[in-house]
C-alpha positions as CSV (number, residue, x, y, z in Angstrom):
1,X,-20.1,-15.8,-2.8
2,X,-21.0,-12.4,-4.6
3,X,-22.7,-12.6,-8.0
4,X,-21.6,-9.6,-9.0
5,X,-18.9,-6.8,-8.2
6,X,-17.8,-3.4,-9.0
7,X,-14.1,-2.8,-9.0
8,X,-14.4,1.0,-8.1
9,X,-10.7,1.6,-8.8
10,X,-7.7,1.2,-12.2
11,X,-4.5,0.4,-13.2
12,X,-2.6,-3.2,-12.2
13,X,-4.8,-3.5,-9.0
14,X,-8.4,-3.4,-11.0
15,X,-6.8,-6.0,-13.4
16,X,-5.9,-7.8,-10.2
17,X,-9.7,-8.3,-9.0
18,X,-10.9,-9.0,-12.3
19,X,-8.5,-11.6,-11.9
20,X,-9.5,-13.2,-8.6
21,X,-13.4,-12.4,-9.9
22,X,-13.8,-14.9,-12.6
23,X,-11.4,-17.7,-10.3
24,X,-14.3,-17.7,-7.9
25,X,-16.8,-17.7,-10.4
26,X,-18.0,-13.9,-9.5
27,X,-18.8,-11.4,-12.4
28,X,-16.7,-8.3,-12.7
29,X,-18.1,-4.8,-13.6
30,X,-15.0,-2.7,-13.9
31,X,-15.7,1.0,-13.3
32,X,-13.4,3.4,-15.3
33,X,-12.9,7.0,-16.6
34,X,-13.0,8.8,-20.2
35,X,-8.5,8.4,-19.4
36,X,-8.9,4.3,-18.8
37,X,-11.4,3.6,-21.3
38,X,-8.4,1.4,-23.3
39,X,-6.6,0.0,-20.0
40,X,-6.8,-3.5,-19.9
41,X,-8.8,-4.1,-16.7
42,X,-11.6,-2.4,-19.3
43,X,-11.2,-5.0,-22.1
44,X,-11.1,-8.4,-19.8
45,X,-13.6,-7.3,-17.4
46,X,-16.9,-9.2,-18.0
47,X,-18.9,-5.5,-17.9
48,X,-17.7,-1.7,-17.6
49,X,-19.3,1.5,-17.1
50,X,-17.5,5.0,-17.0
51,X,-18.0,6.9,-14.5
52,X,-17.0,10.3,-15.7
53,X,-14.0,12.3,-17.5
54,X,-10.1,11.7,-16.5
55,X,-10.2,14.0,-13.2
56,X,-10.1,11.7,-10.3
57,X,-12.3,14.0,-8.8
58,X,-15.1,13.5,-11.3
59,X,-15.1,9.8,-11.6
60,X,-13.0,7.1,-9.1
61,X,-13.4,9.9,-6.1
62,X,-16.4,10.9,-6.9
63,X,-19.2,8.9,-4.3
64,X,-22.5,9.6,-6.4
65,X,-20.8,8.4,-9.8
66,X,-19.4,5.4,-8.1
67,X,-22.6,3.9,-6.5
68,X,-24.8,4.6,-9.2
69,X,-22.9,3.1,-11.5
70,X,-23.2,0.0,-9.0
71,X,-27.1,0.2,-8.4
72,X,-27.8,0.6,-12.2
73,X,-25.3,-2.7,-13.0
74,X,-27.1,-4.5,-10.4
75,X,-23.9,-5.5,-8.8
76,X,-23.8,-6.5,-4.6
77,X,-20.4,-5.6,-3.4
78,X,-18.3,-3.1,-4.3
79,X,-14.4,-3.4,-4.4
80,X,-12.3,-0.1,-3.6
81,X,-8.5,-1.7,-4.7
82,X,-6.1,0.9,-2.8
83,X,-5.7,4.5,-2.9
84,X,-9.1,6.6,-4.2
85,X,-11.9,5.7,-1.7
86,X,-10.6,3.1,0.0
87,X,-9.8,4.0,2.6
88,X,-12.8,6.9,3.0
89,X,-14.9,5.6,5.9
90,X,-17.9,8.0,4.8
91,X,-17.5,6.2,1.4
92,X,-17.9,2.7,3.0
93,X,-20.9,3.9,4.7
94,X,-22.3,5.1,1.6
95,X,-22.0,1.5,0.1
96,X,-23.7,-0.3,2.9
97,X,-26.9,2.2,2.9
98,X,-27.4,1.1,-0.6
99,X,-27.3,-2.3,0.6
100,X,-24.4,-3.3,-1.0
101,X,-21.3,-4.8,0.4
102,X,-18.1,-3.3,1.3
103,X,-15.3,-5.3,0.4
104,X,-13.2,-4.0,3.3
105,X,-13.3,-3.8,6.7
106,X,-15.7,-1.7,8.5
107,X,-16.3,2.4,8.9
108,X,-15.3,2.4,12.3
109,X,-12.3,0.5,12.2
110,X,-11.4,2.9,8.8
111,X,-11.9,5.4,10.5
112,X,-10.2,4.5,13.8
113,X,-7.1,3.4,12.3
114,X,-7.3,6.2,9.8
115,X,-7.1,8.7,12.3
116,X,-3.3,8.3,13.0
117,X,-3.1,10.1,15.9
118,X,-6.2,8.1,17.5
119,X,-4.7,4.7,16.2
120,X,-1.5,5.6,17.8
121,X,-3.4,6.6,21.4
122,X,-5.3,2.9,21.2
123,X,-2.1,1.3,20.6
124,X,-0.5,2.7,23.4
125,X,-3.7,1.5,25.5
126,X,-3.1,-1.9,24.8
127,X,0.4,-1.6,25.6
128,X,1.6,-1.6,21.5
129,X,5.0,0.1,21.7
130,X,4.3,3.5,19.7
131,X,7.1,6.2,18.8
132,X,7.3,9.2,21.4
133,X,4.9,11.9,19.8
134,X,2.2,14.8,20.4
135,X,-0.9,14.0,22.5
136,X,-3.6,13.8,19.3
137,X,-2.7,16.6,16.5
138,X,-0.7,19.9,17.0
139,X,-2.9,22.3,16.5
140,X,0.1,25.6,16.7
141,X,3.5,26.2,15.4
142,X,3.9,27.0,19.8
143,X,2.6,23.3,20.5
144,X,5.2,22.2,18.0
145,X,8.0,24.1,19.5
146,X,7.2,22.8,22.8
147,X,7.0,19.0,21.7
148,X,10.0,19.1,19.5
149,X,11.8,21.0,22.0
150,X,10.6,18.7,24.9
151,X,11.6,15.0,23.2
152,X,14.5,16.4,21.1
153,X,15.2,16.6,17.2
154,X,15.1,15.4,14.6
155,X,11.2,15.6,14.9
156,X,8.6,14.0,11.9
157,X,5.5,15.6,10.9
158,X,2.6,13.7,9.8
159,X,-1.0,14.2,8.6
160,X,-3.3,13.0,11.3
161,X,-6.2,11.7,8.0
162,X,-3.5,10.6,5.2
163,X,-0.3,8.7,4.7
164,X,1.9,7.5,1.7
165,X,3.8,10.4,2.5
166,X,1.4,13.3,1.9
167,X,1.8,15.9,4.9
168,X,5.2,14.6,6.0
169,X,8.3,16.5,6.8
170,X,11.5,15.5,8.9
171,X,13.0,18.4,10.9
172,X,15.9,18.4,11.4
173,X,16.8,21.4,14.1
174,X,14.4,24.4,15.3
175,X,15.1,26.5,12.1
176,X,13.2,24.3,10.0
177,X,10.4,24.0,11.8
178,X,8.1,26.9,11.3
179,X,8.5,26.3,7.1
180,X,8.1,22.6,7.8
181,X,4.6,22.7,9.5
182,X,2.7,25.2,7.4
183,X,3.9,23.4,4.6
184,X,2.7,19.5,6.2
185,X,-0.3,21.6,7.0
186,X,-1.1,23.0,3.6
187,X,0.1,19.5,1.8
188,X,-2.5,17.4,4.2
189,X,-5.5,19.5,3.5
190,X,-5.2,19.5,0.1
191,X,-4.5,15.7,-0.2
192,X,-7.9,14.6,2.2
193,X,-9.5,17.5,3.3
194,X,-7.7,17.6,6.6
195,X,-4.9,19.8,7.7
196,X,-4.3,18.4,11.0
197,X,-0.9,17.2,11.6
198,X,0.7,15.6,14.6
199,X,4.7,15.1,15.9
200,X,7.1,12.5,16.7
201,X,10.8,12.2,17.4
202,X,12.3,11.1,14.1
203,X,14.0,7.3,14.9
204,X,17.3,7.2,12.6
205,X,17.8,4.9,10.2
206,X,15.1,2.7,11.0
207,X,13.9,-0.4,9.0
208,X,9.8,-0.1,8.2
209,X,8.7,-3.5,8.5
210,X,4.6,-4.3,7.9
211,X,2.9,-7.5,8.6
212,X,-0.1,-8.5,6.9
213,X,-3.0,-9.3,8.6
214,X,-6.4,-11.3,7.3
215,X,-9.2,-11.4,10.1
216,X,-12.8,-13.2,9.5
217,X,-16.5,-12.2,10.7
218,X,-16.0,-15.6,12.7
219,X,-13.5,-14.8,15.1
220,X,-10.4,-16.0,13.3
221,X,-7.6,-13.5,12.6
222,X,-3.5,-14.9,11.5
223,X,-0.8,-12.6,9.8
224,X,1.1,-13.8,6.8
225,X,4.5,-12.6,7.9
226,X,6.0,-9.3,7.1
227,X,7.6,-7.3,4.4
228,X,10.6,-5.2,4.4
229,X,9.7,-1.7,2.7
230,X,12.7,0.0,3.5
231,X,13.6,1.4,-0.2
232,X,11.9,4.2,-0.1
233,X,12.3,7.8,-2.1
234,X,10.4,11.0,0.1
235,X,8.3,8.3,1.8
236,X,7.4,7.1,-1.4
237,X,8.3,2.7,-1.6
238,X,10.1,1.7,-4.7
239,X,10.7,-1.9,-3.5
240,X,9.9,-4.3,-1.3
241,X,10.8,-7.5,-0.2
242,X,9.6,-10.6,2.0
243,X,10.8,-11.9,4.8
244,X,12.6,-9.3,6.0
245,X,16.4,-10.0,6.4
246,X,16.6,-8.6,9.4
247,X,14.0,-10.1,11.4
248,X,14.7,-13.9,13.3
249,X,11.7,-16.3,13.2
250,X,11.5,-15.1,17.1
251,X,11.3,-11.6,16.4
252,X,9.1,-12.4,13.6
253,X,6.6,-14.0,15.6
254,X,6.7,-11.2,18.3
255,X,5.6,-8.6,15.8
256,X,3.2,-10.5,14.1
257,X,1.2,-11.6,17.2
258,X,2.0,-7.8,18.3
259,X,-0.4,-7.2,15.0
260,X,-2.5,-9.6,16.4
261,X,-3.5,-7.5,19.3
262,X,-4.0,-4.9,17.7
263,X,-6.4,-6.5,15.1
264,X,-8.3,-8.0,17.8
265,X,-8.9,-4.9,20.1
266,X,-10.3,-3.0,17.1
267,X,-12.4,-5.9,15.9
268,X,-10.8,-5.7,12.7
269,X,-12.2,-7.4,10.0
270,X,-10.6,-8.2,6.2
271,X,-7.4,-7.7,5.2
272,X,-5.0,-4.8,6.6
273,X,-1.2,-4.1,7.0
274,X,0.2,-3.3,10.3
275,X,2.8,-1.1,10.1
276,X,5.9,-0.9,12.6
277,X,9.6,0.8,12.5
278,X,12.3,-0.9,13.5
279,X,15.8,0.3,15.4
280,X,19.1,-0.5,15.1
281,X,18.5,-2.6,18.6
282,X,15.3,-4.8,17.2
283,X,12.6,-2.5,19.0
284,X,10.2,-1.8,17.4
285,X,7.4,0.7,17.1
286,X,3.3,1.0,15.7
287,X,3.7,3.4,12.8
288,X,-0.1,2.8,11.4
289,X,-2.2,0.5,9.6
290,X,-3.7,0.5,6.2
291,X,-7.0,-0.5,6.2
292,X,-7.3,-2.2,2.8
293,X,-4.8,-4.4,0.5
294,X,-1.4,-2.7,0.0
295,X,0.7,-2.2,-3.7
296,X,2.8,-4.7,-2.3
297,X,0.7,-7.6,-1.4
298,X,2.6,-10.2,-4.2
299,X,5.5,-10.5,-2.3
300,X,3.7,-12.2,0.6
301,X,1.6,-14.1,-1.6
302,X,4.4,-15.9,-3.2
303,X,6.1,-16.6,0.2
304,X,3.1,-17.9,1.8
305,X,0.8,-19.6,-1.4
306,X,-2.1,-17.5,-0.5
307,X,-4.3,-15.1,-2.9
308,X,-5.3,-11.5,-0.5
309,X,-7.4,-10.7,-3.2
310,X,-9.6,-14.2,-3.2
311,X,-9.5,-14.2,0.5
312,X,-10.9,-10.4,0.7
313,X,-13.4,-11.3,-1.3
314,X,-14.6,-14.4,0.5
315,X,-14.4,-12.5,4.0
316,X,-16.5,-10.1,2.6
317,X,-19.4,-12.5,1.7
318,X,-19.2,-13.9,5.5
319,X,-16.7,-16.8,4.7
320,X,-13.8,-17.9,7.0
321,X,-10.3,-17.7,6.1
322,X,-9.8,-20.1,3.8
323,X,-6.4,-21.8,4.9
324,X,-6.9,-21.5,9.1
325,X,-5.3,-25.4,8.7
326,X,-1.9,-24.1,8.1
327,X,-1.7,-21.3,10.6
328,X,0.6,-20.2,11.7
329,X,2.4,-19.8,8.2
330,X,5.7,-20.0,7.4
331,X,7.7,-18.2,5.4
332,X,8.5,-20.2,1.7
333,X,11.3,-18.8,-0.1
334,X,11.9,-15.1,-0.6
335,X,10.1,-12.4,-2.9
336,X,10.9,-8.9,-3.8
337,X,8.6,-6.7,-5.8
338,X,9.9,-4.0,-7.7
339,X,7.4,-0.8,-8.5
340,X,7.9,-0.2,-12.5
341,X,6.7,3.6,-12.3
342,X,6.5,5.8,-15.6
343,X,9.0,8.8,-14.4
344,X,12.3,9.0,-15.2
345,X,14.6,8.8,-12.3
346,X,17.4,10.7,-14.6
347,X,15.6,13.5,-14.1
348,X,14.4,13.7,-9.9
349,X,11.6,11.0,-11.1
350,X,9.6,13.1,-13.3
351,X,6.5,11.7,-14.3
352,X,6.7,10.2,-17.6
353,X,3.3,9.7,-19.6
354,X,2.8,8.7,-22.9
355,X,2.7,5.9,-25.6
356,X,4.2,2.5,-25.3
357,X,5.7,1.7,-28.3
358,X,7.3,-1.5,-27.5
359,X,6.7,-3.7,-24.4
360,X,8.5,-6.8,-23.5
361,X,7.4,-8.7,-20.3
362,X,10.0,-10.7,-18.6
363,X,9.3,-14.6,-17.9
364,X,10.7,-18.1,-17.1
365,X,10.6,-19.6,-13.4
366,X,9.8,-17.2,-10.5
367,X,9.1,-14.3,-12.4
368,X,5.3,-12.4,-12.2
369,X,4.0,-9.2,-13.7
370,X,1.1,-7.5,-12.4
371,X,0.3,-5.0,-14.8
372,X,-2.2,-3.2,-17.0
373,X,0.0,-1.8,-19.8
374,X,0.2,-3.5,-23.5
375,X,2.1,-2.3,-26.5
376,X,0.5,0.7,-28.1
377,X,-1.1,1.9,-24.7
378,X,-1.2,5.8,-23.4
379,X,-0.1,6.1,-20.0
380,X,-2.6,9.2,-18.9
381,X,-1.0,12.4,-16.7
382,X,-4.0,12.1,-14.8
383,X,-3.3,9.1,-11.8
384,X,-0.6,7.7,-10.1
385,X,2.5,6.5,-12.6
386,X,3.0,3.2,-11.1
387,X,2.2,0.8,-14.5
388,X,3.7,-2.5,-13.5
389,X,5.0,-4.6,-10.6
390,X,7.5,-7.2,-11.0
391,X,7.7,-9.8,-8.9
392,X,10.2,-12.4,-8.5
393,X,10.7,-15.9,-5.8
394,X,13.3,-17.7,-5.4
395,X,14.4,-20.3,-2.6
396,X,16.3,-18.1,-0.9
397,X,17.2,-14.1,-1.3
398,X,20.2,-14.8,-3.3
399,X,18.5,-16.7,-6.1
400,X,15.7,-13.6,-5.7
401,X,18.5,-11.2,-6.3
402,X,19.7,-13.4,-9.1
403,X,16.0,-13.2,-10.6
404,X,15.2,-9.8,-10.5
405,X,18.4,-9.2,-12.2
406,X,17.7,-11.4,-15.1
407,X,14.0,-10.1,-14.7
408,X,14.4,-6.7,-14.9
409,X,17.2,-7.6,-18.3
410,X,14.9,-8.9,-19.9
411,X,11.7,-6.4,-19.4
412,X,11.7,-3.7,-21.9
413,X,9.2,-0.4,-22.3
414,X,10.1,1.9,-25.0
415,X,8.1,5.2,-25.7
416,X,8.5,6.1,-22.2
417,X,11.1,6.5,-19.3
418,X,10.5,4.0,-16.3
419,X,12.1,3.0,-13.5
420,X,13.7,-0.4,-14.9
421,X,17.4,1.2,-14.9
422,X,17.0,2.7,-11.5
423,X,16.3,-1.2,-9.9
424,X,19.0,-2.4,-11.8
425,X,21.4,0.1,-10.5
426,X,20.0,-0.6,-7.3
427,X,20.9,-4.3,-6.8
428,X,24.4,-3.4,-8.1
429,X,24.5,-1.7,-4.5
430,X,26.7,-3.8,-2.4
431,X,24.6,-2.7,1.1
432,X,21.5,-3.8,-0.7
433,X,22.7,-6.7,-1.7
434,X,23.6,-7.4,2.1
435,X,20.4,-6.5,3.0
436,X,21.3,-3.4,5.4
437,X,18.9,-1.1,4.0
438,X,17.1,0.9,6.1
439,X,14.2,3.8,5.3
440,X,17.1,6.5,4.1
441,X,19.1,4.2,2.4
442,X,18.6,6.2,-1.0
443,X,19.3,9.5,0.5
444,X,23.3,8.0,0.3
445,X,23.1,6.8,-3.3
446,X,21.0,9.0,-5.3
């Protein structure tokens, strides 16, 4: 195991490694910005070092700051969390020619998979069901006319380099499309440097099931089941939840060994989401995969007992999976996580920074918060507003329900707006609380 690491990232998920760190014994040097210099990943990591003022761009996405603030801590592995530069393959590269160690899997496969268009063409080689789309990205508004014109709309846009819904745009009919793709365009170059988009036919109402995948330097690779990420706002998730109600144990184990494949053929190593729609019919369909640890990784750590975090970290220093004796796992229970976000949904979720003058956490049996906030904290303009994730378990999705209801009662943030009311609205929703949700559930309700 590592003697030391650098946590190249913020918020709840630095706070998460710092965590997992000092379980396994590993020193933590949490990197951070002039904007995080109070966040509480800072003040219980064992070191810190800034990296450079509030702009992303001059600290956690800048590659010179980052690694020399590793090489002058002595660290030998570098953590990226999600989002920033973890998912930059050139970054990753980087790491390892300073002989450090990339917690993550490798360049190529970042850069395969990242490629969206490319993942989707070595899916489709290996006989992974994909969505009907464009041949590799669209490079006119013509060759998008043709396609959309040739499959049918509703068509989707999509940046070939990014995801989290950056450079996406549903089309609904012809007139839409020309505004549409300049605008994807425009949106994907200025998000990661790449205006490349590529098509495919818009599935309605679909369900957006990911399963998450571990996979070892020694040949071993399992999936921990899947989550259900349907709740989502402009491509944006707002909850999750694990299993997935729709899915039978059969159709469960199809998908996940369907993830499987795909790991393998790629050589795929850490840990990774697979990411799949699913119709009305229970076909489904490779969407992507993220090629690092998702927001939403509690929800299948509390229905399968394992820590992503621990086992990235012991992949990384040439370990095996740590729990190969109880593959395949089983579903335990049910968890849903709900993204606390500092906008205020009152107002078309406007980002909401500022003090927090009173904090509450929530508590009791089933009930975790991952989160970096404290009373008396300044939530910075500068990053992402997502400040908390509650997470609840119960035996079965109706206690879960029951859960986050008391859960989300009971946790109180004053100073700011968040997103507590909106979840609590939410499981008042009689479809959600029968589970048919599906990825424009929202559209109907808010």
């Amino acid at each position: 195991m590592f003697a030391k690491v650098l946590i190249a990232n913020r918020g709840e998920v630095a706070l998460r490694i710092v965590r997992a760190c000092r379980e396994l014994g590993v020193i933590s040097v949490q990197a951070y910005s002039a904007a995080d210099a109070d966040t509480l990943a800072v003040h219980e990591a064992d070191e810190r070092v800034r990296i450079g003022p509030a702009s992303a761009a001059q600290s956690y996405l800048d590659f010179a700051n980052v690694i020399s603030a590793a090489t002058s801590r002595g660290v030998c592995a570098i953590h990226p969390g999600y989002g920033f530069l973890a998912e930059n393959a050139d970054f990753a590269r980087a790491v390892i020619a300073h002989d450090l160690t990339w917690i993550g899997p490798s360049p190529d496969s970042i850069e395969l998979m990242g490629d969206k268009s490319l993942a989707k063409r070595t899916m489709q080689r290996i006989g992974v069901p994909t969505v009907p789309g464009s041949d590799g990205p669209v490079a006119s508004l013509d060759e998008a006319v043709s396609f959309a014109d040739a499959v049918g709309y509703p068509v989707l846009i999509k940046a070939s380099a990014g995801g989290g819904g950056r450079g996406m745009r549903a089309v609904a009919g012809p007139g839409e499309l020309e505004v549409a793709f300049s605008s994807a365009s425009a949106e994907a170059l200025a998000a990661f440097g790449n205006g490349q988009v590529y098509l495919e036919k818009l599935l309605k109402s679909p369900r957006h099931i990911e399963i998450q995948v571990l996979a070892d330097s020694h040949g071993n690779a399992v999936h921990l089941c899947e989550r259900d990420c349907s709740v989502q706002r402009r491509h944006q998730k707002l909850l999750e939840e694990a299993p997935s109600p729709a899915l039978s144990p059969e159709l469960r184990t199809q998908m996940g060994e369907t993830a499987l494949k795909a790991v393998r053929e790629v050589g795929y190593v850490n840990a990774g989401t697979v990411e799949f729609l699913l119709d009305d019919a229970g076909d489904f369909y490779f969407m992507e995969m993220n090629t690092r640890v998702q927001v939403e990784h509690p929800v299948t750590e509390e229905i399968t007992r394992t820590d992503i975090i621990k086992e990235q970290l012991r992949i990384a220093a040439g370990e095996r999976i740590s729990f190969l004796d109880r593959v395949p796992v089983e579903p335990c229970g049910h968890a849903i996580e709900f993204r606390i976000n500092a906008e205020d949904p009152t107002r078309d979720f406007l980002p909401s920074p500022g003090r927090i003058t009173e904090l509450r956490l929530p508590g009791g049996p089933g009930v975790r918060v991952d989160s970096h906030i404290y009373a008396g904290y300044s939530v910075p303009p500068n990053y992402d507003s997502l400040i908390a994730k509650l997470i609840v378990w119960g035996k079965d999705r109706t206690e879960a329900l029951a859960r986050g209801r008391r859960a989300l009662n009971e946790f109180k943030i004053e100073g700011i707006k968040t997103t507590i009311g909106f979840h609590e609205r939410l499981l008042g929703i009689e479809d959600f609380i029968k589970g048919d949700v599906h990825t424009d559930f929202l559209e109907r309700y808010l």
